[in-house]
GUTIBA-762385 format. One record per residue (C-alpha): residue number from 1; residue in three letters; x, y, z. Coordinates in steps of 0.1 Angstrom, whole numbers. Each point is the difference from the previous one (the first is absolute). Layout:
! residues N
[NUM; 'ALA'; [X; Y; Z]]
...
END
This chain:
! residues 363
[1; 'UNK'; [374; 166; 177]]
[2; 'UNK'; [-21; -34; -4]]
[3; 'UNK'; [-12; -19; 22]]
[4; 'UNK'; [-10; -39; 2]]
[5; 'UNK'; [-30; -13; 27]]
[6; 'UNK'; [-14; -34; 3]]
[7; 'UNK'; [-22; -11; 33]]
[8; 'UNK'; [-19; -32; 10]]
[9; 'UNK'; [-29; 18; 16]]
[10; 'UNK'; [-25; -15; 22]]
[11; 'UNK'; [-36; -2; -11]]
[12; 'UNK'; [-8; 27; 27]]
[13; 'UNK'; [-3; 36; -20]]
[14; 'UNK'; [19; 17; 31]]
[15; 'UNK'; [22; -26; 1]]
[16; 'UNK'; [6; 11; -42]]
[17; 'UNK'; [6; 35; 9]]
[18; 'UNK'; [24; 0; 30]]
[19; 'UNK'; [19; -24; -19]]
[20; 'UNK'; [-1; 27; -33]]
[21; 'UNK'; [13; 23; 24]]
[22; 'UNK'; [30; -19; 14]]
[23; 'UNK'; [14; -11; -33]]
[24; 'UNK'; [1; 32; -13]]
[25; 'UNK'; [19; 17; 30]]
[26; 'UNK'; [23; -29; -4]]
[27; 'UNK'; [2; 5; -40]]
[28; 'UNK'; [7; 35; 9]]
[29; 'UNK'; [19; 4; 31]]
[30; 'UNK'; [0; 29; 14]]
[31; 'UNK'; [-14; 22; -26]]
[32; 'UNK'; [-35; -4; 6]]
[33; 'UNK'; [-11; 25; -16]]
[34; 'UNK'; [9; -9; -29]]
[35; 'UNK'; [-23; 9; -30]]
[36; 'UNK'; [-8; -25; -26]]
[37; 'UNK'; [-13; 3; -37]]
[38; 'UNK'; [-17; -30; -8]]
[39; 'UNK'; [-3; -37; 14]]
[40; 'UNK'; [-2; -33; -13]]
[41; 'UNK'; [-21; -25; 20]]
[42; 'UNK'; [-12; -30; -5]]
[43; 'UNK'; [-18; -25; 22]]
[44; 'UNK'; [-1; -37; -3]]
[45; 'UNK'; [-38; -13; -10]]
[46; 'UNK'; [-10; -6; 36]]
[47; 'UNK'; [-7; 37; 1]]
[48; 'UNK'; [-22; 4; -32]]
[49; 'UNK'; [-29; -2; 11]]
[50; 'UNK'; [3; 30; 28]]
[51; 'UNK'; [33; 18; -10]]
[52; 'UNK'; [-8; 34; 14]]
[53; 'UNK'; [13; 1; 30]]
[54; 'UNK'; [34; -15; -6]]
[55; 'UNK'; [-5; 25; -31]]
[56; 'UNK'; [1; 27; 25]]
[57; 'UNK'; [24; -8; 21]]
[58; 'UNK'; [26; -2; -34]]
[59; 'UNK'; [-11; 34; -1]]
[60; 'UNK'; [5; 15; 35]]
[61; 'UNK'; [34; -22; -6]]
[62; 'UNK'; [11; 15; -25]]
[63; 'UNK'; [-17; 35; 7]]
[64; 'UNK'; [-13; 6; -35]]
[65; 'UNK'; [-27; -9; -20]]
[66; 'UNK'; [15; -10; -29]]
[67; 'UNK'; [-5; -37; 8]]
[68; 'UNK'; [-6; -30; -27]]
[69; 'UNK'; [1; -33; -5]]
[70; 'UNK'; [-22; -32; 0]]
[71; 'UNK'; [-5; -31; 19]]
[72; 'UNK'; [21; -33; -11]]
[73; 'UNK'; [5; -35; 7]]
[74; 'UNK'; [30; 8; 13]]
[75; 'UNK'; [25; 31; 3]]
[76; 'UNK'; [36; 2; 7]]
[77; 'UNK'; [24; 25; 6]]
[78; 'UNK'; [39; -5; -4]]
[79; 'UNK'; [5; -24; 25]]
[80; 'UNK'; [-27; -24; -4]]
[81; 'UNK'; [-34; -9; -15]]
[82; 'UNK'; [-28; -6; 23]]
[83; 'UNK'; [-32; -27; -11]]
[84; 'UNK'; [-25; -9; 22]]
[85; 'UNK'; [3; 21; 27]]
[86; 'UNK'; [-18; 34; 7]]
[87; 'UNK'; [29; 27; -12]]
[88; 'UNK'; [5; 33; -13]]
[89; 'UNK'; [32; 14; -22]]
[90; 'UNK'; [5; 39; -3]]
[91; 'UNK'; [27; 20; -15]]
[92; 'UNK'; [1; 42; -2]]
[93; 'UNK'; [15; 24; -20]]
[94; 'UNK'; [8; 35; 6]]
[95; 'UNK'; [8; 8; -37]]
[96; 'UNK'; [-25; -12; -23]]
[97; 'UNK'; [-38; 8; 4]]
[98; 'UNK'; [-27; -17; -23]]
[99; 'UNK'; [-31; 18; -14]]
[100; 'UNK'; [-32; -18; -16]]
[101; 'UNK'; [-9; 41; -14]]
[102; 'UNK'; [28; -5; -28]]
[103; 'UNK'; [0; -36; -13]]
[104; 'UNK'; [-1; 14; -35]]
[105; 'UNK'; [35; 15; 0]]
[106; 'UNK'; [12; -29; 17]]
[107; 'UNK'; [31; -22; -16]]
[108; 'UNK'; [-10; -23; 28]]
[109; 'UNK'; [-33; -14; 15]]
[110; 'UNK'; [6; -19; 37]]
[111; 'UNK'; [-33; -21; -5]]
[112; 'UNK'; [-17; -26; 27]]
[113; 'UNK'; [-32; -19; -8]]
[114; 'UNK'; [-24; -26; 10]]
[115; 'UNK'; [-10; -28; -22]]
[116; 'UNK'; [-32; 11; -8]]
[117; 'UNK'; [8; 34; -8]]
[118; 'UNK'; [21; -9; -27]]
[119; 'UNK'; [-10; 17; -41]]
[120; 'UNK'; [17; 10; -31]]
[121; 'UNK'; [-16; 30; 3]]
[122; 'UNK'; [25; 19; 34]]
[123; 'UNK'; [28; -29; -6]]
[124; 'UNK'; [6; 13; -36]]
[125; 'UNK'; [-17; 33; -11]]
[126; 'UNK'; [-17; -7; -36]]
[127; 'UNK'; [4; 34; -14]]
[128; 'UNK'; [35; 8; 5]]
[129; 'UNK'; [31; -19; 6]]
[130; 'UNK'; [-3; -16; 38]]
[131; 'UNK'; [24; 13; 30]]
[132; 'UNK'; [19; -27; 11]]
[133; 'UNK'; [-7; -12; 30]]
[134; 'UNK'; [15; -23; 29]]
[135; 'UNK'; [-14; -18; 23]]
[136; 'UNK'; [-21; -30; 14]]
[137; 'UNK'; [-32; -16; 5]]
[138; 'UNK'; [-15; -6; 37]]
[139; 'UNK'; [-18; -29; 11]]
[140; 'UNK'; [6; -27; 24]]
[141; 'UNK'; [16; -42; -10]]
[142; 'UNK'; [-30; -5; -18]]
[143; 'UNK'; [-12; 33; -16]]
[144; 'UNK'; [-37; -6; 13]]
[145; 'UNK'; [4; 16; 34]]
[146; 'UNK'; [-4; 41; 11]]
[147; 'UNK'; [23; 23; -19]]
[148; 'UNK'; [9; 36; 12]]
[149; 'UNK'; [14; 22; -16]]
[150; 'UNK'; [14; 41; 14]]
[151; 'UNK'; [13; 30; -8]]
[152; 'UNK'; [2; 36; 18]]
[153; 'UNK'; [-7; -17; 35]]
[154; 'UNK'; [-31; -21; -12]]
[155; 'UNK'; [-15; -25; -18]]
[156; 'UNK'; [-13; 9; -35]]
[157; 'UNK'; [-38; -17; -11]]
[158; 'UNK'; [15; -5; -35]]
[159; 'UNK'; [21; -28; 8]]
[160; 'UNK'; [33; 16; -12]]
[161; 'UNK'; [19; 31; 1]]
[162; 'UNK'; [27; 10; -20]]
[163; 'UNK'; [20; 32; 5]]
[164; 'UNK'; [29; 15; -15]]
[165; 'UNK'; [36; 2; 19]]
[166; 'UNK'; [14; 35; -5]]
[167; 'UNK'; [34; 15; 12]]
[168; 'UNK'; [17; -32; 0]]
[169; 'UNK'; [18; -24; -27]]
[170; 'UNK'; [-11; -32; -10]]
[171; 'UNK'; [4; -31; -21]]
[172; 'UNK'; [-19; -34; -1]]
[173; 'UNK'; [3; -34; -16]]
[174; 'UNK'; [-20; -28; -3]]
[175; 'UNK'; [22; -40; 1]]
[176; 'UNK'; [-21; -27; -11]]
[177; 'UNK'; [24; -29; 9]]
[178; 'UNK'; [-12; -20; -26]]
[179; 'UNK'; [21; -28; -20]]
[180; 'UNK'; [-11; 0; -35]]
[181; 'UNK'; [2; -42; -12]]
[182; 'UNK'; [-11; 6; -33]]
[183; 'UNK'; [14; 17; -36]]
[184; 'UNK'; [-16; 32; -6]]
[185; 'UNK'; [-26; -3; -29]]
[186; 'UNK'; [-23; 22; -16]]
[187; 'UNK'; [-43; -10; 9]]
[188; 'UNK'; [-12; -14; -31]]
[189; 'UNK'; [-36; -5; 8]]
[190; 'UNK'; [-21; 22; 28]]
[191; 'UNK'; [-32; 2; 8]]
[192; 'UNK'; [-8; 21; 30]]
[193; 'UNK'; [16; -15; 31]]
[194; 'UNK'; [1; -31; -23]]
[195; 'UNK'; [37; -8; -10]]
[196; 'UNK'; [-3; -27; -32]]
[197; 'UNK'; [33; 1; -10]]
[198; 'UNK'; [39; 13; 2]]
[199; 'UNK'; [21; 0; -32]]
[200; 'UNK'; [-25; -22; -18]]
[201; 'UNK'; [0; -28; 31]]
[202; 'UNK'; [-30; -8; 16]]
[203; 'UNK'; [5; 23; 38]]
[204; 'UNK'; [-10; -29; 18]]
[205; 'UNK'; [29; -24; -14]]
[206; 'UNK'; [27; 29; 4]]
[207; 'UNK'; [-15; 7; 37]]
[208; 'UNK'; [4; -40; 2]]
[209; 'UNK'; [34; 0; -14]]
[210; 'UNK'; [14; 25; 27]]
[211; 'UNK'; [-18; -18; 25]]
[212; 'UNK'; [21; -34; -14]]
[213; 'UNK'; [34; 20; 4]]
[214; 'UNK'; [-9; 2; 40]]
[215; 'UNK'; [-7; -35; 4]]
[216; 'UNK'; [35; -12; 7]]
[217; 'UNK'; [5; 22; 27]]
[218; 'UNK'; [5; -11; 35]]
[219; 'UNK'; [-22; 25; 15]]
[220; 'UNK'; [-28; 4; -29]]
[221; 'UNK'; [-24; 27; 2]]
[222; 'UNK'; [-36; -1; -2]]
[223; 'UNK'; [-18; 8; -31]]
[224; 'UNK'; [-19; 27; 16]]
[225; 'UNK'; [31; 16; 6]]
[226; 'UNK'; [6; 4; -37]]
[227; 'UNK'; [-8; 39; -18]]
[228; 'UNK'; [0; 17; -34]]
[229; 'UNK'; [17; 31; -8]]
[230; 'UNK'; [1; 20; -27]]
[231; 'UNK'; [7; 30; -17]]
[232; 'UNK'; [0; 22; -29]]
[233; 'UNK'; [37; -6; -4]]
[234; 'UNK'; [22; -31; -2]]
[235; 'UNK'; [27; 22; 19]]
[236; 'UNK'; [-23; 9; 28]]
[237; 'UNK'; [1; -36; 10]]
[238; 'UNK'; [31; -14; -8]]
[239; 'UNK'; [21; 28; 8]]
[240; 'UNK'; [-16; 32; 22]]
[241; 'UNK'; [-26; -22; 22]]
[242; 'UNK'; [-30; 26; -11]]
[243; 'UNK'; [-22; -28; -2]]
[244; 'UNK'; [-36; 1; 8]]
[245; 'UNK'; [-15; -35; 21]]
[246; 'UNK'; [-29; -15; -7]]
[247; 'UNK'; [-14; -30; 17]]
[248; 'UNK'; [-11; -36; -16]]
[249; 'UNK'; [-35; -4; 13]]
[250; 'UNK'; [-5; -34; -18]]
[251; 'UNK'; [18; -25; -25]]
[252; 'UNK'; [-22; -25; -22]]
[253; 'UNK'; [20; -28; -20]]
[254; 'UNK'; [-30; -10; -22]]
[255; 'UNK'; [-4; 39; -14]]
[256; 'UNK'; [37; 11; 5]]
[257; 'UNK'; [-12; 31; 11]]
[258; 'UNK'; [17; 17; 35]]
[259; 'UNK'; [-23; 27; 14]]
[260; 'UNK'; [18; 28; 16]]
[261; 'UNK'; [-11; 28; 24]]
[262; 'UNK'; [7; 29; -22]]
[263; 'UNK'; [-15; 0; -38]]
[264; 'UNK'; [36; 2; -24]]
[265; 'UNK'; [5; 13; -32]]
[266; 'UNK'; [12; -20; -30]]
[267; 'UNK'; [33; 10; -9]]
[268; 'UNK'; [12; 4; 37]]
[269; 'UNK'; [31; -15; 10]]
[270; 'UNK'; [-4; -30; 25]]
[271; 'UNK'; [20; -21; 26]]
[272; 'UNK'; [-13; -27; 27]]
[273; 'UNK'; [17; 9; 32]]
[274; 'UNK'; [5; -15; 39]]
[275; 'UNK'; [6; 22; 33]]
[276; 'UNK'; [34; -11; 10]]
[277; 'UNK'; [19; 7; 32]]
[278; 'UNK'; [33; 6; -21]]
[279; 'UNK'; [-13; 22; -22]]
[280; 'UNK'; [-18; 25; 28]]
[281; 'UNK'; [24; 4; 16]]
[282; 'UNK'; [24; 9; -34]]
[283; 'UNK'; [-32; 18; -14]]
[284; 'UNK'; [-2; 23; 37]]
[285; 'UNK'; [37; 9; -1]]
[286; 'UNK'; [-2; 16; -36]]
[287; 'UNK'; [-29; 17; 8]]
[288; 'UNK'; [19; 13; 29]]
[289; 'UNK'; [27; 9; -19]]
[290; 'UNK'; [-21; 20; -29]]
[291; 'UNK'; [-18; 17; 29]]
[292; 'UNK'; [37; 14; 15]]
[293; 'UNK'; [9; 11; -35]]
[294; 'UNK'; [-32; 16; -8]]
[295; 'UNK'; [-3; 15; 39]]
[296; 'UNK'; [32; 20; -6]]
[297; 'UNK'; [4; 6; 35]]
[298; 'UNK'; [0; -16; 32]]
[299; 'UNK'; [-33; -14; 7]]
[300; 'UNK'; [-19; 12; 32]]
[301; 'UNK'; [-22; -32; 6]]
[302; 'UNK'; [-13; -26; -18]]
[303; 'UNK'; [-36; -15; -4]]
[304; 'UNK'; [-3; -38; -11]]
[305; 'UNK'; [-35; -16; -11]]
[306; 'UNK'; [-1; -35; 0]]
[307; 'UNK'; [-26; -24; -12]]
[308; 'UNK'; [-12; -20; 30]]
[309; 'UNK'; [13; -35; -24]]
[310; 'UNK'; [33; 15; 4]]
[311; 'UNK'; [22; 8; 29]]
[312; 'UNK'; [8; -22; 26]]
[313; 'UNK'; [-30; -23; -17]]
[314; 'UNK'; [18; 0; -27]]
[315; 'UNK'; [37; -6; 12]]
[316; 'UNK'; [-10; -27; 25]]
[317; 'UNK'; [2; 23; 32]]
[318; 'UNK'; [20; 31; -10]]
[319; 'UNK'; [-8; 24; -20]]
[320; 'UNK'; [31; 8; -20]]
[321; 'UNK'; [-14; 27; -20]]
[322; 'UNK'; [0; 22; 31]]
[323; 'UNK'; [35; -18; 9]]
[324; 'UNK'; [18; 13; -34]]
[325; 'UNK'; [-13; 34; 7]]
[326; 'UNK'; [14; 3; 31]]
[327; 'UNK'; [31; -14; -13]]
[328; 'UNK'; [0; 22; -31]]
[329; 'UNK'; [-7; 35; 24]]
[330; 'UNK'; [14; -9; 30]]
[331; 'UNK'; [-17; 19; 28]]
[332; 'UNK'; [-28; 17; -25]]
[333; 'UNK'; [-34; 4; 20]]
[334; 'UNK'; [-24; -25; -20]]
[335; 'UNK'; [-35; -6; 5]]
[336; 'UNK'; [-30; -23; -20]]
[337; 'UNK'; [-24; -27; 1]]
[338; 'UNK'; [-11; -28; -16]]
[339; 'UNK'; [-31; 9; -20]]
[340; 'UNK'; [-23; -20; -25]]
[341; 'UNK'; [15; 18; -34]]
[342; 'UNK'; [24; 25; -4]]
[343; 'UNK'; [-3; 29; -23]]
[344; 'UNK'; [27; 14; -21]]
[345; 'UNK'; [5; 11; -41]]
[346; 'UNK'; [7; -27; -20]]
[347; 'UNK'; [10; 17; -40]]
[348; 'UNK'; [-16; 27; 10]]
[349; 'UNK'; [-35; -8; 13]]
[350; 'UNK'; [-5; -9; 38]]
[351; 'UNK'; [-8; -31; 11]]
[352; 'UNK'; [-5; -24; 26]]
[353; 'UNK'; [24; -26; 2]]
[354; 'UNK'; [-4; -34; 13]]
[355; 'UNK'; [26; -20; 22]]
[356; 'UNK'; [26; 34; -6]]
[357; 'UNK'; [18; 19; 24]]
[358; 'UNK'; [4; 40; -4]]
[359; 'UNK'; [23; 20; 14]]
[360; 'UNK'; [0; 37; 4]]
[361; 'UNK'; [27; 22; 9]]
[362; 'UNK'; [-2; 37; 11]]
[363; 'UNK'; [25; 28; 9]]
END
């Protein structure tokens, strides 16, 4: 049986812990003795900098020490999302039991990080083809403040931990909810995260051209708001949304050159696109969809990372990501956060997606 916690706790640590205990007698009933597997917590950034002893009291909660998590801008369960207030969100399992002994065999790596312990070298393994993994990045609105980061009951000194989810079922998507506003052309010119030109036009007038399509609109985005993706494939854009994102650092008219954040290769497929509201929300209910099909069986709970430029942010007070989950599994115990990136495999290589939502369901 699963069970879903959320608590406003005071900033008193005995405070934390009597309230730990009350919610989880009234999660459980009367079956107090209940014994749980593992634990899912996760503490809103007013906790990062001394997480311990709400730490501990997730763990006398949920009387095991297979506790992990991260602290977050903000957290939610199912029936709300909490930002700028102290809170905590919990959920326990009695089925599935994680181990960081075993990450090679793993099909699936549950992965939470801080910003500054982020390398190529544990997000994709260079010798051998990388685990995929799911997860988010930690951090508070502004990604400069304290990050923490647990697992087993305590925080780890590495700055993320990433264990592997055994005796349950699983299946994760990543949903951009990007519009694409552009053809699809192959890069024509590319040097290093310099973009010169796509199919033969100079990338600063195509970039310029898509911006021109926007102009007539009654609510017109800002250009910052504008992205590249790109692939290997024309079909992974225009058809299967396996994109990867990168982000336009700088436009110069006089040069015609667009610098991205990510160094492309010429020959890649390439498309300017916009976050839209519209196409979320159509982007999160196909992922949700796939992730039924691909589940094959009744999910369990659900975990949702959201980037903190998303959510309610995003959708102008409610976060209707969370909102179409609930709709989509009715009465499914969910639980998440709003982080500063979220991780997930993108063609087979993980990643860390900007502005994305990624959802994770388990049975």
């Amino acid at each position: 049986m699963k069970h879903e916690y959320r608590h406003e706790p005071s900033n008193e640590q005995g405070s934390n812990t009597r309230t730990c205990q009350a919610r989880r007698e009234s999660c459980h009933g009367k079956s107090r003795h209940h014994h749980t597997e593992r634990c899912f917590t996760f503490l809103t950034s007013e906790f990062a900098k001394g997480p311990d002893p709400a730490i501990k009291a997730a763990v006398k909660a949920a009387a095991c020490t297979q506790v992990i998590g991260c602290s977050a801008s903000g957290i939610f369960p199912e029936e709300d999302w909490v930002l700028d207030s102290p809170a905590a969100a919990m959920v326990f399992s009695d089925t599935a039991t994680l181990s960081v002994t075993e990450k090679e065999a793993a099909s699936l790596l549950l992965t939470f990080a801080a910003p500054n312990a982020i390398n190529s070298t544990w997000l994709n393994h260079p010798l051998h083809q990388p685990t995929p993994r799911f997860g988010s990045i930690s951090g508070d609105a502004i990604g400069q403040g304290a990050f923490s980061v647990w697992q087993n009951g305590k925080g780890v000194q590495q700055g993320y931990c990433e264990v592997s989810i055994q005796k349950a079922t699983s299946a994760f998507k990543g949903s951009h909810g990007l519009k694409v506003i552009s053809e699809t052309k192959r890069i024509s010119g590319m040097k290093q995260h310099q973009l010169l030109s796509i199919g033969g036009i100079e990338a600063v007038a195509s970039l310029n051209a898509a911006w021109d399509k926007l102009s007539n609109q009654h609510h017109q985005p800002l250009r910052h708001q504008l992205v590249a993706i790109y692939a290997k494939e024309r079909e992974a854009i225009t058809e299967e949304d396996h994109y990867h994102v990168a982000t336009i650092l700088t436009s110069d008219d006089d040069d015609g050159v667009v610098t991205l954040s990510k160094a492309l290769e010429t020959g890649d497929w390439l498309s300017w696109a916009l976050r839209d509201l519209n196409t979320a929300q159509v982007g999160m209910v196909k992922a949700a969809s796939r992730l039924r099909v691909s589940l094959m069986a009744d999910p369990s709970y659900a975990m949702l990372c959201s980037c903190l430029g998303g959510g309610q942010k995003f959708y102008n007070g409610s976060d209707q990501d969370l909102e179409l989950v609930k709709t989509l599994f009715t009465g499914l115990p969910i639980i998440g956060f709003y982080g500063n990136g979220e991780i997930a495999p993108i063609t087979g290589r993980n990643e860390i997606l900007d502005h994305s939502t990624v959802l994770g369901l388990f049975a």
